[in-house]
C-alpha positions as CSV (number, residue, x, y, z in Angstrom):
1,X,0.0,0.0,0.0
2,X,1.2,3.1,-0.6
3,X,1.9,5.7,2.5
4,X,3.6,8.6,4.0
5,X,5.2,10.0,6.9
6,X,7.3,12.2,8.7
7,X,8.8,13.9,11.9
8,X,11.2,16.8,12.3
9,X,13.1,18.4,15.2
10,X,15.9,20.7,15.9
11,X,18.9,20.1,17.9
12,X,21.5,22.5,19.0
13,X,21.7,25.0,16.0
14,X,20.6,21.5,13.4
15,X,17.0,21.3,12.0
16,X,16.4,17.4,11.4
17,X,13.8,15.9,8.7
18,X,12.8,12.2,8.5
19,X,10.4,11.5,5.3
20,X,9.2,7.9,4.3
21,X,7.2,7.2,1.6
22,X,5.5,4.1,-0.3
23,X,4.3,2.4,-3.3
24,X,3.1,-1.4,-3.2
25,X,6.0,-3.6,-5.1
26,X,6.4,-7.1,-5.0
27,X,9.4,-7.3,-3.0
28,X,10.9,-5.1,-0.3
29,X,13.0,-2.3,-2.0
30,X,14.8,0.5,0.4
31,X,16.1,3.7,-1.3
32,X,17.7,5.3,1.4
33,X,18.8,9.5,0.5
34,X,21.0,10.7,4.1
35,X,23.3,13.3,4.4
36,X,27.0,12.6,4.1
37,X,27.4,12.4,8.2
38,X,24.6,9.9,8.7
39,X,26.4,7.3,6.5
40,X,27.8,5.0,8.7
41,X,24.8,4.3,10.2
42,X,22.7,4.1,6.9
43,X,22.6,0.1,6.9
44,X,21.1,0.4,10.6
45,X,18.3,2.7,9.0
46,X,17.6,0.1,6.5
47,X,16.9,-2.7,9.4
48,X,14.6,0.0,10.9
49,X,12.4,0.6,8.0
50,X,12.7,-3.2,7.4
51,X,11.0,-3.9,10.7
52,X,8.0,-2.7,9.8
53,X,7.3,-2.4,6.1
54,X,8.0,-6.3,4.8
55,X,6.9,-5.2,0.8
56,X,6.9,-2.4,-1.0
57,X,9.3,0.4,-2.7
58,X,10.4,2.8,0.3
59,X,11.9,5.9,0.1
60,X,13.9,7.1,3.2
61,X,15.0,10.7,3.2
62,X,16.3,12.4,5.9
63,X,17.6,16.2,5.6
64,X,20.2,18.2,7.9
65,X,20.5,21.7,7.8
66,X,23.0,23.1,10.4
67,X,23.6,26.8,10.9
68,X,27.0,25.7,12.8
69,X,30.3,26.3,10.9
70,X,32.8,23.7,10.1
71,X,34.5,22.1,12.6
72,X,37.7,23.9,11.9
73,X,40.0,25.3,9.2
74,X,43.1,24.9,9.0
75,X,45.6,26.4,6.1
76,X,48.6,24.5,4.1
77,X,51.3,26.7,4.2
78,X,53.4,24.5,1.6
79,X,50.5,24.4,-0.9
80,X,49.9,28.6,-0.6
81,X,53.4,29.0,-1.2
82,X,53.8,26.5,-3.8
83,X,50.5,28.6,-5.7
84,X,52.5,32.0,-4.7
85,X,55.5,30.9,-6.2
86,X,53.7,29.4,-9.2
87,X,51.8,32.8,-9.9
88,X,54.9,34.7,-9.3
89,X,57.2,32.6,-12.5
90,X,54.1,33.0,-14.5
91,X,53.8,36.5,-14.0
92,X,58.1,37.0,-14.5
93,X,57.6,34.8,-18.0
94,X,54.8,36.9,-19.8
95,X,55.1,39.9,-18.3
96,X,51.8,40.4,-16.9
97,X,50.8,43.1,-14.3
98,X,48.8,43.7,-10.7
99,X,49.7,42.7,-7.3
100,X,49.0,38.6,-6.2
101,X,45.7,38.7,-4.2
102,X,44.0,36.5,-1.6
103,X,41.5,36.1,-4.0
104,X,43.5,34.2,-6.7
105,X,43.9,31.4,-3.4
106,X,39.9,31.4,-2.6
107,X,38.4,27.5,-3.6
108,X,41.8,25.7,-3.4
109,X,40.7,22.8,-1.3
110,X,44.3,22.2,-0.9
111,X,44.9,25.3,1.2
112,X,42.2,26.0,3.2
113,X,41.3,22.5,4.8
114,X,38.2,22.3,6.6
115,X,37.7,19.4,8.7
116,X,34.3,18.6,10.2
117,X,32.9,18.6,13.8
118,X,33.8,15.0,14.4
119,X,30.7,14.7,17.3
120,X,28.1,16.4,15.3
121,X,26.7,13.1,13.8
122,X,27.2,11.2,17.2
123,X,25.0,13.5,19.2
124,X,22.0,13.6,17.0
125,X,21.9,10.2,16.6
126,X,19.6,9.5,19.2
127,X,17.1,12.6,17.9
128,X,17.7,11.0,14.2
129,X,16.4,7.8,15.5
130,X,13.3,9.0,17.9
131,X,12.2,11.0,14.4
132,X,12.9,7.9,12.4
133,X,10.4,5.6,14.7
134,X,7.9,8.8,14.6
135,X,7.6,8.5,11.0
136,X,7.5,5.2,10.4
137,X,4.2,5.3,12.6
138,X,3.0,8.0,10.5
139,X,3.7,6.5,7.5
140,X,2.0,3.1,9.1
141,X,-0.7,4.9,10.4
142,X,-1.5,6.4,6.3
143,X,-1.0,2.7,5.2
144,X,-3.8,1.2,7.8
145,X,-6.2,3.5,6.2
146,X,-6.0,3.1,3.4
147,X,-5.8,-0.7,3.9
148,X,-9.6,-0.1,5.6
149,X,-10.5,1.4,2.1
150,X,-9.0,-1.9,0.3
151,X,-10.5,-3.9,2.5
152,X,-13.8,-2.6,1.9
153,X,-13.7,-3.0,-1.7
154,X,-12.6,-6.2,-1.7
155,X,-15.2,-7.7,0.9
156,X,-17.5,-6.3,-1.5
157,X,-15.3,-8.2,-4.7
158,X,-15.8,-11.2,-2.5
159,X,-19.6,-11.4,-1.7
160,X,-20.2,-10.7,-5.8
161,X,-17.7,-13.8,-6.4
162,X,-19.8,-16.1,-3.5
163,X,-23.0,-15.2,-5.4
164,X,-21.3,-16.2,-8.2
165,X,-20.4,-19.7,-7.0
166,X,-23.5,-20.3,-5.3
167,X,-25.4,-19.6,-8.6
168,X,-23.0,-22.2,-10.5
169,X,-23.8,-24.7,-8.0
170,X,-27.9,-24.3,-8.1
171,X,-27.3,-24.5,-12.0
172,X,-25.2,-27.4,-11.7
173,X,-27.5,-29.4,-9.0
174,X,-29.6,-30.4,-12.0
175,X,-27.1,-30.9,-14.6
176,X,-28.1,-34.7,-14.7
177,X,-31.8,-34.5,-15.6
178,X,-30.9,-31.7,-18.0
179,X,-28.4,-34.2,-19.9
180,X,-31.0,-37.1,-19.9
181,X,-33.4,-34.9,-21.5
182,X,-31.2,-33.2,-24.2
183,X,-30.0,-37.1,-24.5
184,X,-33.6,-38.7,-25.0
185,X,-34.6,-36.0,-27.6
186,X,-31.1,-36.0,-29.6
187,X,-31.2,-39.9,-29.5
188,X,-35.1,-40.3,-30.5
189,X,-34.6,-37.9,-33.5
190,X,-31.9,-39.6,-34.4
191,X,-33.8,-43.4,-34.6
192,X,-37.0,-41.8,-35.3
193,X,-40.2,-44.0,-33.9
194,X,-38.0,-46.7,-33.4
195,X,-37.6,-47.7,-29.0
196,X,-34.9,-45.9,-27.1
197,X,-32.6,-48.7,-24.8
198,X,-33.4,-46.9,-21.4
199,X,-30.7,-49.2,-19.7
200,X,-28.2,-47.9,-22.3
201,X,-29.5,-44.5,-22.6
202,X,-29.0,-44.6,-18.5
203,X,-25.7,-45.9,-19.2
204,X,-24.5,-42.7,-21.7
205,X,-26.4,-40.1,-19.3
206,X,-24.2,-41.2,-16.3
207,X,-20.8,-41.3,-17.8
208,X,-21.9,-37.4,-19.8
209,X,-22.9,-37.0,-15.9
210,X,-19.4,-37.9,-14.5
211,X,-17.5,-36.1,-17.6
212,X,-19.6,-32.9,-16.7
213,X,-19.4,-32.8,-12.9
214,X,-17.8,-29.8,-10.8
215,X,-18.6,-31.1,-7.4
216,X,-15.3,-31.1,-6.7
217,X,-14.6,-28.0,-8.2
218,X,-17.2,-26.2,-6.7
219,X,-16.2,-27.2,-2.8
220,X,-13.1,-26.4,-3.7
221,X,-14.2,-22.7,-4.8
222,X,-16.0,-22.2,-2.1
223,X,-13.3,-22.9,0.2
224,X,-10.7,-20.4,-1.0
225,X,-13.6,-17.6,-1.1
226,X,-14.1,-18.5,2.9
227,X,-10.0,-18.4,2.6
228,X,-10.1,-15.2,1.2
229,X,-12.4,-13.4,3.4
230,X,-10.3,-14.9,6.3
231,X,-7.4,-13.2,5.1
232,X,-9.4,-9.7,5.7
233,X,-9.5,-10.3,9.6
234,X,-5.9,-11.4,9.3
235,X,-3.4,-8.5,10.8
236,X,0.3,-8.5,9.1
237,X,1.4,-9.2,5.4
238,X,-1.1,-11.4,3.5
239,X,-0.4,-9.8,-0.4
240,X,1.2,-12.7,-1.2
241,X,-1.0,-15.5,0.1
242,X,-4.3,-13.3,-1.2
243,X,-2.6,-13.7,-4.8
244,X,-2.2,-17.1,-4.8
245,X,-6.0,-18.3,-3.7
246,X,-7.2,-15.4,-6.0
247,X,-5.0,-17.8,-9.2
248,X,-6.6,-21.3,-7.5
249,X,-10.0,-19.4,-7.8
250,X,-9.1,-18.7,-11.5
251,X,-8.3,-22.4,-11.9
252,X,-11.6,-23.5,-10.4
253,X,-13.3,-21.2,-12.9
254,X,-11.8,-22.5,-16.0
255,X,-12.2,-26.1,-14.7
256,X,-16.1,-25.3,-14.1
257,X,-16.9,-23.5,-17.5
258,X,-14.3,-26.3,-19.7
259,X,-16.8,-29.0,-18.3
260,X,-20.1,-27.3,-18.3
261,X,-21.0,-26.0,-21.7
262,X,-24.6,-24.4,-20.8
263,X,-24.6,-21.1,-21.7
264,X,-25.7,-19.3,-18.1
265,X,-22.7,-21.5,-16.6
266,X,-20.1,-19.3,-19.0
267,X,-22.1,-16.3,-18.2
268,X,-21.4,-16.8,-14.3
269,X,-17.6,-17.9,-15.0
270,X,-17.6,-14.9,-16.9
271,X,-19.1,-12.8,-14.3
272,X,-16.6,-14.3,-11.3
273,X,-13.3,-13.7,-13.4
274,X,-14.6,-10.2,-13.8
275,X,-14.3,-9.9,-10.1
276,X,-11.2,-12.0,-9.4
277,X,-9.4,-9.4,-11.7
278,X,-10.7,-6.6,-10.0
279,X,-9.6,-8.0,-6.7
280,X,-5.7,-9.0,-8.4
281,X,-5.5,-5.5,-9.0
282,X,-6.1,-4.6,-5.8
283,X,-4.1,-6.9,-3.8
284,X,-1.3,-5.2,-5.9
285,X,-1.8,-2.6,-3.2
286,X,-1.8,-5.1,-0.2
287,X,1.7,-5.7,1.8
Protein backbone atom coordinates (compact mmCIF):
# COMPACT_ATOMS: atom_id res chain seq x y z
CA UNK A 1 0.00 0.00 0.00
CA UNK A 2 1.18 3.06 -0.60
CA UNK A 3 1.89 5.67 2.46
CA UNK A 4 3.64 8.56 3.99
CA UNK A 5 5.20 9.95 6.94
CA UNK A 6 7.31 12.18 8.68
CA UNK A 7 8.81 13.94 11.89
CA UNK A 8 11.21 16.79 12.30
CA UNK A 9 13.06 18.39 15.16
CA UNK A 10 15.90 20.74 15.87
CA UNK A 11 18.88 20.15 17.90
CA UNK A 12 21.49 22.48 19.00
CA UNK A 13 21.74 25.04 16.03
CA UNK A 14 20.58 21.51 13.41
CA UNK A 15 17.00 21.27 11.99
CA UNK A 16 16.42 17.39 11.42
CA UNK A 17 13.76 15.93 8.69
CA UNK A 18 12.81 12.24 8.48
CA UNK A 19 10.44 11.53 5.28
CA UNK A 20 9.16 7.92 4.28
CA UNK A 21 7.21 7.23 1.58
CA UNK A 22 5.49 4.06 -0.33
CA UNK A 23 4.29 2.43 -3.29
CA UNK A 24 3.14 -1.43 -3.22
CA UNK A 25 5.99 -3.55 -5.06
CA UNK A 26 6.43 -7.06 -4.98
CA UNK A 27 9.35 -7.32 -3.04
CA UNK A 28 10.93 -5.12 -0.35
CA UNK A 29 13.04 -2.27 -2.03
CA UNK A 30 14.77 0.53 0.41
CA UNK A 31 16.11 3.75 -1.34
CA UNK A 32 17.72 5.26 1.45
CA UNK A 33 18.77 9.53 0.54
CA UNK A 34 20.95 10.71 4.06
CA UNK A 35 23.28 13.28 4.44
CA UNK A 36 27.03 12.61 4.12
CA UNK A 37 27.38 12.43 8.23
CA UNK A 38 24.65 9.91 8.68
CA UNK A 39 26.43 7.30 6.48
CA UNK A 40 27.79 5.02 8.68
CA UNK A 41 24.83 4.34 10.15
CA UNK A 42 22.65 4.08 6.91
CA UNK A 43 22.61 0.14 6.86
CA UNK A 44 21.13 0.39 10.58
CA UNK A 45 18.31 2.66 8.97
CA UNK A 46 17.61 0.05 6.48
CA UNK A 47 16.93 -2.65 9.38
CA UNK A 48 14.58 0.04 10.93
CA UNK A 49 12.35 0.61 8.02
CA UNK A 50 12.68 -3.25 7.38
CA UNK A 51 11.03 -3.86 10.72
CA UNK A 52 8.01 -2.69 9.76
CA UNK A 53 7.31 -2.36 6.10
CA UNK A 54 8.04 -6.31 4.76
CA UNK A 55 6.89 -5.24 0.84
CA UNK A 56 6.86 -2.40 -1.03
CA UNK A 57 9.34 0.38 -2.70
CA UNK A 58 10.43 2.80 0.27
CA UNK A 59 11.95 5.93 0.05
CA UNK A 60 13.93 7.10 3.17
CA UNK A 61 15.01 10.70 3.23
CA UNK A 62 16.34 12.40 5.89
CA UNK A 63 17.57 16.19 5.56
CA UNK A 64 20.17 18.18 7.87
CA UNK A 65 20.47 21.71 7.81
CA UNK A 66 22.96 23.15 10.43
CA UNK A 67 23.58 26.80 10.90
CA UNK A 68 26.98 25.72 12.78
CA UNK A 69 30.34 26.32 10.86
CA UNK A 70 32.84 23.73 10.15
CA UNK A 71 34.54 22.06 12.62
CA UNK A 72 37.70 23.93 11.86
CA UNK A 73 40.00 25.34 9.19
CA UNK A 74 43.12 24.86 9.04
CA UNK A 75 45.56 26.38 6.08
CA UNK A 76 48.59 24.47 4.14
CA UNK A 77 51.28 26.69 4.21
CA UNK A 78 53.38 24.49 1.60
CA UNK A 79 50.51 24.38 -0.91
CA UNK A 80 49.93 28.57 -0.56
CA UNK A 81 53.43 29.01 -1.17
CA UNK A 82 53.81 26.49 -3.79
CA UNK A 83 50.46 28.60 -5.67
CA UNK A 84 52.53 31.97 -4.65
CA UNK A 85 55.51 30.87 -6.20
CA UNK A 86 53.74 29.37 -9.22
CA UNK A 87 51.75 32.84 -9.91
CA UNK A 88 54.94 34.69 -9.34
CA UNK A 89 57.19 32.58 -12.51
CA UNK A 90 54.11 32.98 -14.53
CA UNK A 91 53.82 36.50 -14.02
CA UNK A 92 58.09 37.05 -14.48
CA UNK A 93 57.55 34.76 -18.01
CA UNK A 94 54.83 36.92 -19.79
CA UNK A 95 55.11 39.91 -18.31
CA UNK A 96 51.81 40.40 -16.92
CA UNK A 97 50.85 43.06 -14.31
CA UNK A 98 48.83 43.66 -10.75
CA UNK A 99 49.69 42.69 -7.33
CA UNK A 100 48.98 38.60 -6.19
CA UNK A 101 45.72 38.72 -4.20
CA UNK A 102 44.02 36.52 -1.59
CA UNK A 103 41.50 36.06 -3.98
CA UNK A 104 43.47 34.15 -6.66
CA UNK A 105 43.93 31.44 -3.44
CA UNK A 106 39.86 31.35 -2.57
CA UNK A 107 38.39 27.54 -3.55
CA UNK A 108 41.81 25.72 -3.39
CA UNK A 109 40.73 22.76 -1.29
CA UNK A 110 44.29 22.18 -0.90
CA UNK A 111 44.90 25.28 1.25
CA UNK A 112 42.21 26.02 3.18
CA UNK A 113 41.27 22.49 4.77
CA UNK A 114 38.18 22.33 6.57
CA UNK A 115 37.66 19.40 8.73
CA UNK A 116 34.25 18.55 10.16
CA UNK A 117 32.88 18.63 13.85
CA UNK A 118 33.80 15.05 14.43
CA UNK A 119 30.70 14.72 17.35
CA UNK A 120 28.12 16.42 15.35
CA UNK A 121 26.66 13.12 13.78
CA UNK A 122 27.25 11.20 17.22
CA UNK A 123 25.05 13.50 19.15
CA UNK A 124 22.01 13.61 16.96
CA UNK A 125 21.90 10.21 16.65
CA UNK A 126 19.62 9.46 19.15
CA UNK A 127 17.09 12.60 17.94
CA UNK A 128 17.71 10.96 14.16
CA UNK A 129 16.38 7.81 15.54
CA UNK A 130 13.30 9.04 17.89
CA UNK A 131 12.16 11.01 14.42
CA UNK A 132 12.86 7.89 12.39
CA UNK A 133 10.40 5.56 14.70
CA UNK A 134 7.85 8.79 14.62
CA UNK A 135 7.61 8.53 11.03
CA UNK A 136 7.46 5.22 10.37
CA UNK A 137 4.22 5.29 12.59
CA UNK A 138 3.02 8.02 10.51
CA UNK A 139 3.75 6.48 7.52
CA UNK A 140 2.01 3.08 9.05
CA UNK A 141 -0.66 4.86 10.38
CA UNK A 142 -1.52 6.43 6.34
CA UNK A 143 -1.01 2.73 5.16
CA UNK A 144 -3.83 1.23 7.78
CA UNK A 145 -6.17 3.50 6.19
CA UNK A 146 -6.04 3.06 3.36
CA UNK A 147 -5.79 -0.65 3.91
CA UNK A 148 -9.57 -0.06 5.62
CA UNK A 149 -10.50 1.41 2.09
CA UNK A 150 -9.02 -1.89 0.33
CA UNK A 151 -10.51 -3.89 2.46
CA UNK A 152 -13.83 -2.56 1.94
CA UNK A 153 -13.66 -3.03 -1.74
CA UNK A 154 -12.61 -6.22 -1.70
CA UNK A 155 -15.18 -7.75 0.93
CA UNK A 156 -17.50 -6.25 -1.54
CA UNK A 157 -15.32 -8.17 -4.68
CA UNK A 158 -15.79 -11.23 -2.51
CA UNK A 159 -19.63 -11.37 -1.73
CA UNK A 160 -20.24 -10.73 -5.84
CA UNK A 161 -17.68 -13.77 -6.37
CA UNK A 162 -19.77 -16.08 -3.53
CA UNK A 163 -23.02 -15.24 -5.40
CA UNK A 164 -21.25 -16.16 -8.17
CA UNK A 165 -20.40 -19.67 -6.95
CA UNK A 166 -23.53 -20.33 -5.27
CA UNK A 167 -25.38 -19.62 -8.64
CA UNK A 168 -22.96 -22.20 -10.50
CA UNK A 169 -23.77 -24.72 -7.97
CA UNK A 170 -27.87 -24.27 -8.08
CA UNK A 171 -27.31 -24.53 -12.01
CA UNK A 172 -25.20 -27.35 -11.75
CA UNK A 173 -27.55 -29.37 -9.02
CA UNK A 174 -29.63 -30.39 -12.04
CA UNK A 175 -27.07 -30.94 -14.56
CA UNK A 176 -28.12 -34.68 -14.68
CA UNK A 177 -31.82 -34.47 -15.56
CA UNK A 178 -30.91 -31.66 -17.97
CA UNK A 179 -28.40 -34.16 -19.90
CA UNK A 180 -30.96 -37.14 -19.90
CA UNK A 181 -33.36 -34.95 -21.55
CA UNK A 182 -31.16 -33.25 -24.20
CA UNK A 183 -29.99 -37.11 -24.52
CA UNK A 184 -33.63 -38.70 -24.99
CA UNK A 185 -34.64 -36.04 -27.59
CA UNK A 186 -31.06 -36.03 -29.64
CA UNK A 187 -31.18 -39.95 -29.54
CA UNK A 188 -35.10 -40.30 -30.51
CA UNK A 189 -34.63 -37.89 -33.54
CA UNK A 190 -31.89 -39.58 -34.43
CA UNK A 191 -33.82 -43.43 -34.57
CA UNK A 192 -37.04 -41.75 -35.29
CA UNK A 193 -40.18 -44.03 -33.93
CA UNK A 194 -37.96 -46.70 -33.35
CA UNK A 195 -37.58 -47.72 -29.03
CA UNK A 196 -34.87 -45.90 -27.07
CA UNK A 197 -32.58 -48.67 -24.80
CA UNK A 198 -33.41 -46.85 -21.38
CA UNK A 199 -30.68 -49.20 -19.72
CA UNK A 200 -28.16 -47.86 -22.32
CA UNK A 201 -29.54 -44.45 -22.61
CA UNK A 202 -28.99 -44.61 -18.49
CA UNK A 203 -25.70 -45.89 -19.21
CA UNK A 204 -24.53 -42.71 -21.67
CA UNK A 205 -26.39 -40.13 -19.33
CA UNK A 206 -24.19 -41.17 -16.30
CA UNK A 207 -20.76 -41.32 -17.81
CA UNK A 208 -21.88 -37.37 -19.75
CA UNK A 209 -22.87 -36.96 -15.93
CA UNK A 210 -19.41 -37.90 -14.52
CA UNK A 211 -17.47 -36.05 -17.59
CA UNK A 212 -19.57 -32.88 -16.66
CA UNK A 213 -19.40 -32.82 -12.90
CA UNK A 214 -17.79 -29.82 -10.82
CA UNK A 215 -18.55 -31.14 -7.37
CA UNK A 216 -15.32 -31.13 -6.74
CA UNK A 217 -14.64 -27.96 -8.20
CA UNK A 218 -17.24 -26.20 -6.74
CA UNK A 219 -16.20 -27.21 -2.82
CA UNK A 220 -13.06 -26.37 -3.73
CA UNK A 221 -14.23 -22.66 -4.79
CA UNK A 222 -15.97 -22.16 -2.11
CA UNK A 223 -13.34 -22.93 0.16
CA UNK A 224 -10.69 -20.36 -1.05
CA UNK A 225 -13.63 -17.59 -1.10
CA UNK A 226 -14.09 -18.52 2.92
CA UNK A 227 -9.98 -18.39 2.63
CA UNK A 228 -10.07 -15.17 1.19
CA UNK A 229 -12.37 -13.40 3.40
CA UNK A 230 -10.29 -14.90 6.28
CA UNK A 231 -7.39 -13.24 5.13
CA UNK A 232 -9.38 -9.74 5.65
CA UNK A 233 -9.49 -10.25 9.55
CA UNK A 234 -5.85 -11.35 9.26
CA UNK A 235 -3.39 -8.52 10.78
CA UNK A 236 0.30 -8.50 9.07
CA UNK A 237 1.44 -9.20 5.41
CA UNK A 238 -1.07 -11.38 3.53
CA UNK A 239 -0.40 -9.76 -0.36
CA UNK A 240 1.22 -12.68 -1.24
CA UNK A 241 -0.98 -15.53 0.10
CA UNK A 242 -4.27 -13.29 -1.24
CA UNK A 243 -2.58 -13.67 -4.81
CA UNK A 244 -2.17 -17.13 -4.76
CA UNK A 245 -5.95 -18.32 -3.68
CA UNK A 246 -7.16 -15.39 -5.99
CA UNK A 247 -4.99 -17.80 -9.17
CA UNK A 248 -6.62 -21.28 -7.55
CA UNK A 249 -10.01 -19.37 -7.77
CA UNK A 250 -9.12 -18.73 -11.54
CA UNK A 251 -8.31 -22.44 -11.87
CA UNK A 252 -11.65 -23.49 -10.43
CA UNK A 253 -13.28 -21.17 -12.89
CA UNK A 254 -11.83 -22.51 -16.05
CA UNK A 255 -12.24 -26.13 -14.75
CA UNK A 256 -16.11 -25.31 -14.09
CA UNK A 257 -16.85 -23.50 -17.50
CA UNK A 258 -14.33 -26.32 -19.66
CA UNK A 259 -16.79 -28.98 -18.30
CA UNK A 260 -20.09 -27.31 -18.34
CA UNK A 261 -21.00 -26.05 -21.69
CA UNK A 262 -24.63 -24.37 -20.79
CA UNK A 263 -24.59 -21.06 -21.70
CA UNK A 264 -25.75 -19.26 -18.08
CA UNK A 265 -22.68 -21.51 -16.57
CA UNK A 266 -20.12 -19.33 -18.95
CA UNK A 267 -22.06 -16.26 -18.15
CA UNK A 268 -21.40 -16.76 -14.32
CA UNK A 269 -17.64 -17.95 -14.96
CA UNK A 270 -17.63 -14.90 -16.90
CA UNK A 271 -19.10 -12.82 -14.27
CA UNK A 272 -16.62 -14.35 -11.35
CA UNK A 273 -13.26 -13.69 -13.36
CA UNK A 274 -14.55 -10.16 -13.83
CA UNK A 275 -14.27 -9.86 -10.14
CA UNK A 276 -11.19 -12.03 -9.37
CA UNK A 277 -9.41 -9.44 -11.71
CA UNK A 278 -10.68 -6.59 -9.97
CA UNK A 279 -9.58 -8.04 -6.73
CA UNK A 280 -5.71 -8.99 -8.35
CA UNK A 281 -5.47 -5.53 -9.03
CA UNK A 282 -6.12 -4.64 -5.79
CA UNK A 283 -4.08 -6.88 -3.80
CA UNK A 284 -1.34 -5.22 -5.94
CA UNK A 285 -1.84 -2.57 -3.19
CA UNK A 286 -1.81 -5.12 -0.25
CA UNK A 287 1.74 -5.74 1.79
Amino acid sequence: MTGFGTASGVVEETTLLVEIRSVNQRNLDIKVSLPREYGRWESEFRRTVGSIVERGRVELYIGRNSQQGPGSVKVNSRAAQAWIKAWRSLQKEFGLQGELELSLLQGRSDIFVVSERASVAAEELAVVRGLLDKALQAHLRDRKREGGYLKKDMLGRLRVLRKTAGGLANICRGMAGRLRARLESRVADLIGSGRIDEARLAQEVALLADRTDVTEELVRLDSHVDALVELTRVQGPVGKRFDFLLQEVGRELNTISSKVGELAVKKLVLDGKVEMERLREQVQNVE
